[in-house]
TORVEXRO-796586 format. One record per residue: x, y, z of N, C-alpha, C in turn; chain. Coordinates in steps of 0.05 Angstrom, whole numbers, padded with zeros to 5 digits. Each point is the difference from the previous one (the first is absolute). Layout:
N
((X, Y, Z), (X, Y, Z), (X, Y, Z), 'A');
...
END
This chain:
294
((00017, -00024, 00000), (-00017, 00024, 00000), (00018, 00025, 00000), 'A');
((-00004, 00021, -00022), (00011, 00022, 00001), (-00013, 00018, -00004), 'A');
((00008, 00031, 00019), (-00021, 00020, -00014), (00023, 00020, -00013), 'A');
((-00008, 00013, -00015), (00015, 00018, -00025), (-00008, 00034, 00000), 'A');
((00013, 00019, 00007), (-00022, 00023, -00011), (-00002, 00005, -00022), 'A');
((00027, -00021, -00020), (-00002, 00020, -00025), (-00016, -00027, -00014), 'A');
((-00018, -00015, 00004), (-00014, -00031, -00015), (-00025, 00020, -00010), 'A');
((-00013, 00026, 00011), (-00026, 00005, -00021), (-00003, 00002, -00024), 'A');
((00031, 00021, -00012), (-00006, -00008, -00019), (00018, -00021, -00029), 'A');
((00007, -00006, 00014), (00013, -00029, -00012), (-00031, -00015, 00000), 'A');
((-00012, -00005, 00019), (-00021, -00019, 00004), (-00031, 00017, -00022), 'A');
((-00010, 00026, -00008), (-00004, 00018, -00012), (00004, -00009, -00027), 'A');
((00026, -00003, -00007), (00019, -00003, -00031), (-00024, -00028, -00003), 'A');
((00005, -00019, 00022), (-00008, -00032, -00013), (-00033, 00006, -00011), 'A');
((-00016, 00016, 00027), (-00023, -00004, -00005), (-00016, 00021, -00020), 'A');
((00013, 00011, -00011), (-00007, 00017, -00018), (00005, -00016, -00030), 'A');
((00010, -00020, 00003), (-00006, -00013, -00021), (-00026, -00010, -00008), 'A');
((-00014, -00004, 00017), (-00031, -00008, 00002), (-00012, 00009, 00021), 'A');
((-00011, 00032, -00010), (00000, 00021, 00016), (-00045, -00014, 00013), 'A');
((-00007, -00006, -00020), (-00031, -00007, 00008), (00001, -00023, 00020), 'A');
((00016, -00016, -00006), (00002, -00030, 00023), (00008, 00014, 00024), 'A');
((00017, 00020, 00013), (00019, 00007, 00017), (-00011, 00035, 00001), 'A');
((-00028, -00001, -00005), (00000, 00038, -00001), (-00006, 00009, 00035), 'A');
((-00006, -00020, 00014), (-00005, 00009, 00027), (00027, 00011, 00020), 'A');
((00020, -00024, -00005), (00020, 00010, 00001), (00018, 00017, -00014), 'A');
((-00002, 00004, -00014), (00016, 00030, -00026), (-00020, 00016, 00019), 'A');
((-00023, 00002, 00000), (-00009, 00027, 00016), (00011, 00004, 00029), 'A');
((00011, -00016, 00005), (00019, 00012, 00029), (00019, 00001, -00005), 'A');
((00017, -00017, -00014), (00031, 00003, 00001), (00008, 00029, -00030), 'A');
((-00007, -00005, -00007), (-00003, 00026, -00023), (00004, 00029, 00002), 'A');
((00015, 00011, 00007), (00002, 00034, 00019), (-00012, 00017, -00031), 'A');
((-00013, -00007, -00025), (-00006, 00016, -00008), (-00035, 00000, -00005), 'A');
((-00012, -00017, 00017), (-00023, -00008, 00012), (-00005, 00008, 00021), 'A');
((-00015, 00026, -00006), (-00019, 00009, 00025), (-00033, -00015, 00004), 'A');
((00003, 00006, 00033), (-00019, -00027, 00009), (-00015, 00033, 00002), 'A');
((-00038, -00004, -00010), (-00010, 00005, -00010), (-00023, 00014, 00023), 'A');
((-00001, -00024, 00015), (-00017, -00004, 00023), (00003, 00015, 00019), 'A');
((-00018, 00017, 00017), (00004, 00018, 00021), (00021, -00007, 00023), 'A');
((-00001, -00020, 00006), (00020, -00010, 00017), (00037, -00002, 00004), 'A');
((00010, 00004, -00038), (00021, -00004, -00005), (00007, -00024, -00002), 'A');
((00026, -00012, -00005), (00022, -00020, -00016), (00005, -00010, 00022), 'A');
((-00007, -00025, 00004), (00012, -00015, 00016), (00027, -00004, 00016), 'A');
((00015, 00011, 00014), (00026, -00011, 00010), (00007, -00027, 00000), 'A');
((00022, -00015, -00017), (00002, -00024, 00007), (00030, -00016, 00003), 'A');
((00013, -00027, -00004), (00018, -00003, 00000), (-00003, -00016, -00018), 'A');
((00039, -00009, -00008), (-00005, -00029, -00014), (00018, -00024, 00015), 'A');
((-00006, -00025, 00007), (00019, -00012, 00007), (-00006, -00026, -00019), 'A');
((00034, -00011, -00003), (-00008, -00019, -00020), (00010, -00025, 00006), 'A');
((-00011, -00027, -00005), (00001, -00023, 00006), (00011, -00012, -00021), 'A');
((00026, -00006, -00004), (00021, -00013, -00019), (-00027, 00014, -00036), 'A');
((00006, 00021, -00002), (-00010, 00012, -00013), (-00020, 00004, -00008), 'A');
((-00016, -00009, 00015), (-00033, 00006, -00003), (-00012, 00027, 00023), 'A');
((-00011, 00021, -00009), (00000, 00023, 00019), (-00028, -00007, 00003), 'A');
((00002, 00015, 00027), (-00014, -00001, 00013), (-00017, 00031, 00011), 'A');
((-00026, 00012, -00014), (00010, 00029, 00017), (-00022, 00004, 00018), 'A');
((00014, 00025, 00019), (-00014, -00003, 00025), (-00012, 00020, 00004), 'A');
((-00030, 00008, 00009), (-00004, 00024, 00004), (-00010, 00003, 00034), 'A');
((00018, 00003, 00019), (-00005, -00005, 00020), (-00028, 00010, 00018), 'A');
((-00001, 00023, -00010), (-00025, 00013, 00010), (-00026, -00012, 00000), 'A');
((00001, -00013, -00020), (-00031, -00019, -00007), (00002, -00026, 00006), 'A');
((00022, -00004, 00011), (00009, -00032, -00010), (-00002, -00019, -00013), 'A');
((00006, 00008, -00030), (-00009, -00006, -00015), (00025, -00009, -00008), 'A');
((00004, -00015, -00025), (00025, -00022, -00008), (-00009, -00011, -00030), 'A');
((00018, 00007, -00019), (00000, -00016, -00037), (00017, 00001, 00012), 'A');
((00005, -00043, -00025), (00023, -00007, -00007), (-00006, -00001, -00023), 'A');
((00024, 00007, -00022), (-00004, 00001, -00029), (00008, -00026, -00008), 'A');
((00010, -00018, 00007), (00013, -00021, -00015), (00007, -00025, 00027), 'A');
((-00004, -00017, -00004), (00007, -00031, 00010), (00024, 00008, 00016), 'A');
((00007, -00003, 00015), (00038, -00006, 00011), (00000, -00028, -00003), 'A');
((00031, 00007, -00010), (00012, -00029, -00001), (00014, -00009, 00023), 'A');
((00002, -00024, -00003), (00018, -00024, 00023), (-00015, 00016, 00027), 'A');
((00026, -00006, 00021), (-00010, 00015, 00022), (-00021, 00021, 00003), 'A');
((00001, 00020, -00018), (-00006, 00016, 00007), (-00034, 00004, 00004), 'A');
((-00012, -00023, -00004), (-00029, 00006, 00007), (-00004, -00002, 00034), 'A');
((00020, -00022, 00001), (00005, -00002, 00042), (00006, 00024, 00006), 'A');
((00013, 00009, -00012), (00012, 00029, 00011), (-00031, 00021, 00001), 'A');
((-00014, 00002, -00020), (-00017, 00014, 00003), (-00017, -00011, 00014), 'A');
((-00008, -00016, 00005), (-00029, -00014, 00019), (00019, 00006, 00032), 'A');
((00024, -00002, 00005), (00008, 00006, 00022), (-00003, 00030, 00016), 'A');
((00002, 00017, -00026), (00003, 00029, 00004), (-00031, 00016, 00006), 'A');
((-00018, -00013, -00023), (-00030, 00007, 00021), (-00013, -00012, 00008), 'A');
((00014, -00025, 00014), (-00007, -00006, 00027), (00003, 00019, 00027), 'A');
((00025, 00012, -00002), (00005, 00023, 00010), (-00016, 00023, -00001), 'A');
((-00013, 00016, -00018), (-00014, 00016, 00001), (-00038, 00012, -00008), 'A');
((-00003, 00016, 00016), (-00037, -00001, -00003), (-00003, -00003, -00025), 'A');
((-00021, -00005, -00017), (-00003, -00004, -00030), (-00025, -00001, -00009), 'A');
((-00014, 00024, -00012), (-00029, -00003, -00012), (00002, -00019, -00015), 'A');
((00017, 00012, -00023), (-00004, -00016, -00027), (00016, -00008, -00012), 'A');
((00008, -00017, -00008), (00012, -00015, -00019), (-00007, -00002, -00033), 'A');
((00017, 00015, -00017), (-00010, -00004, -00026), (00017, -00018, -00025), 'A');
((00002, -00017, -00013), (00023, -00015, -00008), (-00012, 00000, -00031), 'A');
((00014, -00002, -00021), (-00004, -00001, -00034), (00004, -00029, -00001), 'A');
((-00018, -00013, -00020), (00003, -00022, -00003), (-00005, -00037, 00019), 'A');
((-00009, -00014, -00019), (-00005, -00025, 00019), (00016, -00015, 00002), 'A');
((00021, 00004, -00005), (00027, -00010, 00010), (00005, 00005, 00029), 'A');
((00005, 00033, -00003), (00005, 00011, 00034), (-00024, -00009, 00013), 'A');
((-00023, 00002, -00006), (-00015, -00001, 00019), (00004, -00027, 00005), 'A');
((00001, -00024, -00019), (00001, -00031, 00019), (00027, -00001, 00019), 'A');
((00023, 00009, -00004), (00018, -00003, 00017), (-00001, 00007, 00028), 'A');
((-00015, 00025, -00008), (00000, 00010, 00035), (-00031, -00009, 00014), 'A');
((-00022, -00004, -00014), (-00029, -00014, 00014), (00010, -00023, 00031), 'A');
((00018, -00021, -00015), (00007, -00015, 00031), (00015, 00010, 00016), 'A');
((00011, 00028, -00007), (00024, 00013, 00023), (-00014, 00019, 00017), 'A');
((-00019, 00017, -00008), (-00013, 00015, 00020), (-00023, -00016, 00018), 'A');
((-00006, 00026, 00010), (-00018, -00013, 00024), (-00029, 00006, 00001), 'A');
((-00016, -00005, 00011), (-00029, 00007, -00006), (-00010, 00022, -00011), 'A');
((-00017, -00003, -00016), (-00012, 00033, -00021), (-00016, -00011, -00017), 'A');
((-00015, 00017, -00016), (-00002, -00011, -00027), (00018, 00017, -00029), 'A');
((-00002, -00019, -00013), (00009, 00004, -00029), (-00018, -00001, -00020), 'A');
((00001, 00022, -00020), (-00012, 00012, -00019), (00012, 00010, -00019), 'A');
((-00019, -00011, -00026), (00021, 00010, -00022), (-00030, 00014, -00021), 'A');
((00021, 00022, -00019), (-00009, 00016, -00014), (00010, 00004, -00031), 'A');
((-00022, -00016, -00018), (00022, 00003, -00020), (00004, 00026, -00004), 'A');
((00017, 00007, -00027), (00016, 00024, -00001), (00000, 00001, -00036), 'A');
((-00006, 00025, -00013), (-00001, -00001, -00030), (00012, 00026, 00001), 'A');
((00006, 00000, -00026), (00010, 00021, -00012), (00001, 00009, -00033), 'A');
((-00003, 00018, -00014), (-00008, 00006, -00024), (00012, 00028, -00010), 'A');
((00007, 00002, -00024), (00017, 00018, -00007), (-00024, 00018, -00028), 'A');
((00014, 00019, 00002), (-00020, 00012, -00031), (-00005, -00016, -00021), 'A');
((00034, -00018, -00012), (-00008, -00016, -00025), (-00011, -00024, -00002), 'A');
((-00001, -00012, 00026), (-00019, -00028, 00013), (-00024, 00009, -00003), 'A');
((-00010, 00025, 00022), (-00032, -00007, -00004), (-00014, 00007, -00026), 'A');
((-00021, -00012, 00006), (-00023, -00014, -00010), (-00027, 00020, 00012), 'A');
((-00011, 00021, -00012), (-00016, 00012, 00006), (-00033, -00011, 00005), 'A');
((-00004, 00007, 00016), (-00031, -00011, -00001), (-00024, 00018, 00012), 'A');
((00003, 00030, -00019), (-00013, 00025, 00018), (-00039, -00010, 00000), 'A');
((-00011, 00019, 00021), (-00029, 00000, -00002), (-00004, 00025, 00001), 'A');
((-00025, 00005, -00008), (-00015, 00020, -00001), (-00011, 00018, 00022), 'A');
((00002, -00017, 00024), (-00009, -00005, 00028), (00011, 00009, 00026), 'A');
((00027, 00004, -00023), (00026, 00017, 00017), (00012, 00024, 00006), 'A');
((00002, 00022, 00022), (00006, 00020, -00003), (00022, 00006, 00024), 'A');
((00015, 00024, -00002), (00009, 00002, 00026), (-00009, 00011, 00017), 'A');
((-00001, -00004, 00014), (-00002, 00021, 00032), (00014, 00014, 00017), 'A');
((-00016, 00031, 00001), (00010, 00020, 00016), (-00015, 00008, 00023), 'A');
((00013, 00015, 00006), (-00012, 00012, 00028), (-00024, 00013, -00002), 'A');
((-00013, 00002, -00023), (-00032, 00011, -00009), (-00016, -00024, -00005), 'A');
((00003, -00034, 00012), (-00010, -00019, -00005), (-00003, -00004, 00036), 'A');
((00008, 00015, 00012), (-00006, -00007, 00033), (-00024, -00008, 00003), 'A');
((-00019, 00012, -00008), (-00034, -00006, 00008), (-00004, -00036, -00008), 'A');
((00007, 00001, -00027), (-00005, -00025, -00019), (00019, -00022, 00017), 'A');
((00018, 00009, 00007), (00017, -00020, 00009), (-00012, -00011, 00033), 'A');
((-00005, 00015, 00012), (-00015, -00003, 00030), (-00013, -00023, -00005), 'A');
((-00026, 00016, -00011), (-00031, -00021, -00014), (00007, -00023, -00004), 'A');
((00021, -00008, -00022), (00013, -00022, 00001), (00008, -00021, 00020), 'A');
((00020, 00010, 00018), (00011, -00008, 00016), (-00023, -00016, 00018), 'A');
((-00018, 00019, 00002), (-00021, -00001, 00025), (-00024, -00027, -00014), 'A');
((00003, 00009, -00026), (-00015, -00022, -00016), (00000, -00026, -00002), 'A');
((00018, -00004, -00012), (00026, -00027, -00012), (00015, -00010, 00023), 'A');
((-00006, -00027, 00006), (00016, -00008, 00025), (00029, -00009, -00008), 'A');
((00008, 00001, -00031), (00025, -00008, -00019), (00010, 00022, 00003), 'A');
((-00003, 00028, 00006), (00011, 00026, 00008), (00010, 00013, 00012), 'A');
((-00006, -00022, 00039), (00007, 00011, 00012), (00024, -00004, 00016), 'A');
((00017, -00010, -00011), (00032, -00011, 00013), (00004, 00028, 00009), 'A');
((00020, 00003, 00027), (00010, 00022, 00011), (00023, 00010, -00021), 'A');
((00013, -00014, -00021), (00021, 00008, -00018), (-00014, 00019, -00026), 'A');
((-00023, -00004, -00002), (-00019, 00010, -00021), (-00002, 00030, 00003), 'A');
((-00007, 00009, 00025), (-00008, 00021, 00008), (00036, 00019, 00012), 'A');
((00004, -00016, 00005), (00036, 00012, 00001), (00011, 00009, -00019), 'A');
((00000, -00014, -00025), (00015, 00003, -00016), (-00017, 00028, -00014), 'A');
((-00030, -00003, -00007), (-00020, 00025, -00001), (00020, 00020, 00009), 'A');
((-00003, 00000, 00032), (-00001, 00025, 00008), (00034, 00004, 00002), 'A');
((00015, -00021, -00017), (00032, 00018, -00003), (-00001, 00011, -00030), 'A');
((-00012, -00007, -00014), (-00011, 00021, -00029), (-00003, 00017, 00008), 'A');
((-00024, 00006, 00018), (-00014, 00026, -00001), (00014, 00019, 00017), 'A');
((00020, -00014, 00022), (00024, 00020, 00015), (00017, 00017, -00018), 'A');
((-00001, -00016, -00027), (00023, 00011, -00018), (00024, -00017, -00007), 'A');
((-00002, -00024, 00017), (00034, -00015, -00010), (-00011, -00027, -00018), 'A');
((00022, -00003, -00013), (00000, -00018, -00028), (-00017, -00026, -00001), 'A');
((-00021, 00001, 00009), (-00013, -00025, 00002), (-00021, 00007, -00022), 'A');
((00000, -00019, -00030), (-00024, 00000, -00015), (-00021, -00022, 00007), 'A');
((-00027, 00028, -00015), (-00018, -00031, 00018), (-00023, 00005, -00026), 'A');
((-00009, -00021, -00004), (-00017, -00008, -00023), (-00024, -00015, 00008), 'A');
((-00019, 00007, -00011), (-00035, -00010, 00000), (-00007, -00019, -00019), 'A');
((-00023, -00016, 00007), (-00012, -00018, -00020), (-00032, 00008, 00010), 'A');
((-00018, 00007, -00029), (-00023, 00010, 00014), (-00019, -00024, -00024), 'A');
((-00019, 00001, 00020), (-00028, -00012, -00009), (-00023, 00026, 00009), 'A');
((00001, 00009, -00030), (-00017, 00025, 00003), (00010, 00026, 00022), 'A');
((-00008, 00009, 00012), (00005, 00024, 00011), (00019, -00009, 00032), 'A');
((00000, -00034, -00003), (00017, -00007, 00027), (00018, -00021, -00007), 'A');
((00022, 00013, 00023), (00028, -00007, 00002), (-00002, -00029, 00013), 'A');
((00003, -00025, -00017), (-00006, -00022, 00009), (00040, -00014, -00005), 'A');
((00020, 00013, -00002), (00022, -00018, 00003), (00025, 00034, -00006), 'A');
((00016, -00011, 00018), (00020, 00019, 00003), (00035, -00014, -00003), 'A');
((00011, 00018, -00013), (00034, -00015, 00002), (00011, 00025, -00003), 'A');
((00022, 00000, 00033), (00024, 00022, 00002), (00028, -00010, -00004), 'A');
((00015, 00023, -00011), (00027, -00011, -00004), (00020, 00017, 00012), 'A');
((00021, 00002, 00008), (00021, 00008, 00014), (00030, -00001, -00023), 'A');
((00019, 00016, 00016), (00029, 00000, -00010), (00010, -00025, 00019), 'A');
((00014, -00013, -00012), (00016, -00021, 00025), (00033, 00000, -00005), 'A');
((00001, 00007, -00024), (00028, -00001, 00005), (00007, 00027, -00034), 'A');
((00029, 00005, -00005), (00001, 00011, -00020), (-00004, -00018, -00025), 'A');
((-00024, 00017, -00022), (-00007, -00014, -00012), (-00015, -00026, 00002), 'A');
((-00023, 00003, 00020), (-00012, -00023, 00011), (-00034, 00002, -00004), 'A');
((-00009, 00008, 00002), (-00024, 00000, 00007), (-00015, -00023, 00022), 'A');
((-00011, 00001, 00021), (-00012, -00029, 00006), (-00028, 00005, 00001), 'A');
((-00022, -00019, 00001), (-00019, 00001, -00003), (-00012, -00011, 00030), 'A');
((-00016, 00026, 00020), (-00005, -00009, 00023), (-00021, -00017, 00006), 'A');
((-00025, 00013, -00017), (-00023, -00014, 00010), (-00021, 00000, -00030), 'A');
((-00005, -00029, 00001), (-00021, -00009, -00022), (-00022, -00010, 00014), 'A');
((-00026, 00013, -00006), (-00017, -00010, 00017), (-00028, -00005, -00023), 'A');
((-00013, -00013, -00007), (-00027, 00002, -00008), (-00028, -00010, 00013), 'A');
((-00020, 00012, 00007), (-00016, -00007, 00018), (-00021, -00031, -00023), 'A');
((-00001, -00018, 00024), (-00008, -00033, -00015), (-00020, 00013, -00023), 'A');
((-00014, 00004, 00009), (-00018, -00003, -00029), (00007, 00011, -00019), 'A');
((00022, 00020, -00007), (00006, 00010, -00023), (00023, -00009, -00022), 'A');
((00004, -00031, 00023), (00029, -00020, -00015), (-00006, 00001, -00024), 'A');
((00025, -00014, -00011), (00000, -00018, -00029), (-00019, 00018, -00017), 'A');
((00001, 00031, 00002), (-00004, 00020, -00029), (00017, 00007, -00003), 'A');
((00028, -00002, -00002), (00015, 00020, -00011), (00015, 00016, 00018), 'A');
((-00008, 00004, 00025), (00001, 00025, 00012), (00022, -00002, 00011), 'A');
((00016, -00014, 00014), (00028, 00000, 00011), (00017, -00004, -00023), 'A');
((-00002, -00007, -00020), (00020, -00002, -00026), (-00008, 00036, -00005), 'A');
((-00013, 00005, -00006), (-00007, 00030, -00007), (00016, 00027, 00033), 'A');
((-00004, -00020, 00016), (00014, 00029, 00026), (00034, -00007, -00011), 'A');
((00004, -00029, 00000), (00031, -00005, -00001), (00021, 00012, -00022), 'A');
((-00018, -00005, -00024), (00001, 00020, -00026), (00001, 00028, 00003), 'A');
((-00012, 00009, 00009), (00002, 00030, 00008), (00026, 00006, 00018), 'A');
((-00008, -00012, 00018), (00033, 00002, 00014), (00020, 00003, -00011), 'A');
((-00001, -00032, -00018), (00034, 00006, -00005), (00003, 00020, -00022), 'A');
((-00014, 00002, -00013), (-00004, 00026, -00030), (00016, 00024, 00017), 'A');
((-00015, 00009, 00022), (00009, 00024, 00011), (00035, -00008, 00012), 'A');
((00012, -00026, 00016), (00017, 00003, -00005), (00017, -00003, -00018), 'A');
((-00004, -00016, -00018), (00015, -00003, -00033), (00010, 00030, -00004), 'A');
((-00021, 00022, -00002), (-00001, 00028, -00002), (00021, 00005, 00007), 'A');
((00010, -00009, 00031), (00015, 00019, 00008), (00030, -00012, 00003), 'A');
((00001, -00022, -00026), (00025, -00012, 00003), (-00005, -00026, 00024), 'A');
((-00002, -00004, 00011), (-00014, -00029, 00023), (00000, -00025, -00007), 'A');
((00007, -00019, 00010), (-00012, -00021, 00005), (-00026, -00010, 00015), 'A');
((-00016, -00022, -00004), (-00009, 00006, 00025), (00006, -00029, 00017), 'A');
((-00012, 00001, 00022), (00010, -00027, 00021), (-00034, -00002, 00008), 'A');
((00002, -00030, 00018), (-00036, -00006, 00012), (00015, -00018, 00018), 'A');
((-00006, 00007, 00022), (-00001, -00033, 00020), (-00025, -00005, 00001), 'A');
((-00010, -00030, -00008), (-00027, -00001, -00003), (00000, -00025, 00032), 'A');
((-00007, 00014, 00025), (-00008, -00014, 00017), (-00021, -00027, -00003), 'A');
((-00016, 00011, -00009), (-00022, -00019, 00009), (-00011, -00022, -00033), 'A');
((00024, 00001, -00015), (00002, -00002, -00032), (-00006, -00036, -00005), 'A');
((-00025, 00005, -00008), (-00002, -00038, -00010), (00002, 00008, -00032), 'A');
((-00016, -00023, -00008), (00008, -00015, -00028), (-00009, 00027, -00019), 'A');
((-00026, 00016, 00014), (-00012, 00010, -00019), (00007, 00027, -00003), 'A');
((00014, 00011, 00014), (00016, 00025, 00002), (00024, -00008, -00012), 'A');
((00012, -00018, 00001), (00036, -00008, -00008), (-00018, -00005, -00033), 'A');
((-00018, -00016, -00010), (00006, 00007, -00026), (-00016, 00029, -00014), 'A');
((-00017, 00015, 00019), (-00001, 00030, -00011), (00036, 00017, -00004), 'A');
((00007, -00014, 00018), (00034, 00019, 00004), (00012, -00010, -00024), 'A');
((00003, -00021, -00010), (00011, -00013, -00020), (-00011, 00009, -00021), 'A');
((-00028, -00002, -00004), (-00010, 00016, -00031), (00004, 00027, -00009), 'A');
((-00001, 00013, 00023), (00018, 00039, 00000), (00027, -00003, 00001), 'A');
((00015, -00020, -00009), (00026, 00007, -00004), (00024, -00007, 00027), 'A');
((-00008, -00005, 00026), (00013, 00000, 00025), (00015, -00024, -00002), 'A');
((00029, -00002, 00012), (00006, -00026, 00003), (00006, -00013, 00029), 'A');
((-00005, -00021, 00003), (00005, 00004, 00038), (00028, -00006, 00008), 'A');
((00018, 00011, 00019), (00018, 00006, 00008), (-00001, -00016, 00029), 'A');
((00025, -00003, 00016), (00000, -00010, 00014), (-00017, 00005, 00027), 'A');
((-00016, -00031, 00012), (-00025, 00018, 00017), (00022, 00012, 00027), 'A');
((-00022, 00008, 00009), (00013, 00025, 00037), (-00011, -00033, 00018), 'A');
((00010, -00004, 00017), (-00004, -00014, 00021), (00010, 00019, 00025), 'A');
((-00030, -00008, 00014), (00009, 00013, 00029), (-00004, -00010, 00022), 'A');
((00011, -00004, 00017), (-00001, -00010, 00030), (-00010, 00022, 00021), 'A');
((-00019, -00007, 00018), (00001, 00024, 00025), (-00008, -00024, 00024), 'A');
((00014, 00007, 00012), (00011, -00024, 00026), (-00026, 00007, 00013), 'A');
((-00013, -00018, 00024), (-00029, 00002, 00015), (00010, 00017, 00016), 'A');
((00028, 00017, 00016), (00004, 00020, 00015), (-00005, 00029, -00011), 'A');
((-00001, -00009, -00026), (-00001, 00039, -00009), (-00029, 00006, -00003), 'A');
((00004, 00034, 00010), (-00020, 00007, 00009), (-00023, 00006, -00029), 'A');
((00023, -00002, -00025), (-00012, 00014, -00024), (-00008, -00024, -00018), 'A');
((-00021, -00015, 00015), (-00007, -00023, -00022), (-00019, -00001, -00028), 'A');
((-00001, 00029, -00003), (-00015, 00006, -00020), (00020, 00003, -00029), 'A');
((00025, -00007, 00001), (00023, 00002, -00002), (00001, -00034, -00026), 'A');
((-00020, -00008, 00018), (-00003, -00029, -00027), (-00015, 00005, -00006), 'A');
((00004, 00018, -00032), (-00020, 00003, -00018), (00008, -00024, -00016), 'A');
((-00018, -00004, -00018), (00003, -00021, -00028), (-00010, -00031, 00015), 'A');
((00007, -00016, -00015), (-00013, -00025, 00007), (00007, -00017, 00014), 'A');
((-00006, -00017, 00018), (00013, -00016, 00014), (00012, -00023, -00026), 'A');
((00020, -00002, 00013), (00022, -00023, -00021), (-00007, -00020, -00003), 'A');
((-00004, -00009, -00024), (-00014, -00031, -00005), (-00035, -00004, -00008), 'A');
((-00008, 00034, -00009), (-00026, -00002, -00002), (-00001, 00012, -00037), 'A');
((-00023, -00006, -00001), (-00010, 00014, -00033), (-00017, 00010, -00007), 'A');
((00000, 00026, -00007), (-00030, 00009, 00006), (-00017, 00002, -00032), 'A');
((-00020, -00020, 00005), (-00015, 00001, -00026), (-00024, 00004, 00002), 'A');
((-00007, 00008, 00026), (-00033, 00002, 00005), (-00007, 00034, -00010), 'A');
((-00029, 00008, 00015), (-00002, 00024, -00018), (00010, 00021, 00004), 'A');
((00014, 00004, 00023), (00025, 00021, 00005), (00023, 00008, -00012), 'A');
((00007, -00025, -00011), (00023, 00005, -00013), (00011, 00014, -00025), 'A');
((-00021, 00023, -00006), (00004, 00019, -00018), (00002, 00022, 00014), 'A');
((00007, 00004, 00026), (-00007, 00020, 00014), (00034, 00006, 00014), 'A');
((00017, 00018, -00006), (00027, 00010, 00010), (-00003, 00011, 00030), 'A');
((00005, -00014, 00021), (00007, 00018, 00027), (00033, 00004, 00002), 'A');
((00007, 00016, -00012), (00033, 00002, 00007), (00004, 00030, 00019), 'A');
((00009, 00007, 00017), (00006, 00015, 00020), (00038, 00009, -00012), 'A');
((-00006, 00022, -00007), (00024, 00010, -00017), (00022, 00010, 00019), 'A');
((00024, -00002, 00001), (00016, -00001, 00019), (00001, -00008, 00026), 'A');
((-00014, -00027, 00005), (00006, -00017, 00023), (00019, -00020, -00010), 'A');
((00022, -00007, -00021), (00014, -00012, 00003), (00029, 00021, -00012), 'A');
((00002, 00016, 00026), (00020, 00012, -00004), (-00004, 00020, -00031), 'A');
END
């Protein structure tokens, strides 16, 4: 185990090679990535396990590993937060995640696939149905909320009301007649990133079009601005993974996360419990919570 001050951006150089698989981390280690959010940029460290880093943001206790450690060094890391408090645990890939599942200690684990899609990939699939939303849609947007029980996640109305504060959150409508029956916000996550926070369509308005038509819109506006865009699709079965596939997305390595039964932040396992598939009638429906994995 070594820690480095000068490994960010050496470690930066690697993951900027596949800046959409690795954009959570480029948005912290990145000094030309401003964190967006009222709160500010995370403080964090890196320490690395026979070269697999590890980074730390102590304040939240929160913890990515980007890559597997080799030989020893996964002992080395299961030894080291054993040592310390730990919300979350976030790891790339089902590699890392099987190695370390029998080394930790009670929690659950949850995984989220992860897509990503560039201007000359997608695959457009606009509706008619679709518009954006501003801060002169407050009324429409309430009604909604109050309406549609598909509306009312606490991330829905957050992300709303960080549009209408003024900071970079786009947010887009799907209407059936004069009401707002499905919403999708998007965020900056890293440079040149776009991520996509929240896809929501209320049940009875599935399977028209309408989340291919918000997702379309999205990424159009970031294509615009030079962008990629990214999706952790939490709660993503068969019938969402092949909407993502027909718009052009390809899936990238999923997020696995651990949050031990001591931490206080168990809301912290978003996405699915591991070993499940979701094909029932939810599973067109995105709950992803945009910067809880670091």
């Amino acid at each position: 185990m070594t820690t480095d001050s000068h490994d960010p951006m050496a470690i930066l150089e690697k993951l900027l090679r596949s800046p959409l698989g690795y954009r959570h981390a480029v948005g912290i280690l990145d000094p030309q990535c401003e964190e967006w959010r009222p709160e500010g940029k995370s403080a964090y460290e890196i320490v690395l396990f026979t070269e697999a880093p590890l980074i730390v943001c102590r304040v939240q206790r929160a913890y990515q590993l980007l890559w597997e450690p080799a030989g020893i060094g996964i002992q080395a890391l299961v030894r080291y937060l054993a040592g310390r408090e730990l919300n979350v645990l976030s790891v790339l890939g089902e590699p890392c995640y099987r190695a370390l599942r029998p080394l930790l200690g009670e929690g659950r684990w949850t995984v989220s696939r992860n897509y990503g899609v560039t201007g000359s990939q997608f695959q457009p699939r606009p509706s008619d149905h679709v518009r954006k939303l501003g801060p002169c849609d407050r009324s429409v947007f309430e009604r909604a909320c109050a309406a549609q029980e598909g509306l009312q996640a606490p991330s829905i109305r957050r992300d709303f009301d960080f549009m209408d504060q003024g900071l970079p959150v786009k947010c887009y409508g799907a209407f059936a007649g004069d009401r707002l029956v499905g919403f999708c916000s998007s965020n900056p996550i890293s440079r040149g990133v776009t991520e996509i926070s929240k896809l929501a369509v209320a049940q009875e308005h599935r399977r028209q079009g309408l989340a291919s038509g918000l997702l379309t819109a999205q990424a159009k506006e970031a294509f615009a601005r030079g962008d990629a865009v990214g999706y952790y699709a939490g709660s993503a079965g068969e019938d969402l993974n092949a909407m993502l596939i027909k718009l052009g997305f390809r899936e990238l390595l999923s997020d696995y996360r651990f949050v031990p039964v001591s931490s206080p932040e168990q809301w912290q396992a978003w996405g699915r419990p591991v070993g499940t598939v979701g094909t029932g009638p939810d599973s067109g429906e995105l709950e992803c919570e945009e910067g809880a994995a670091l």
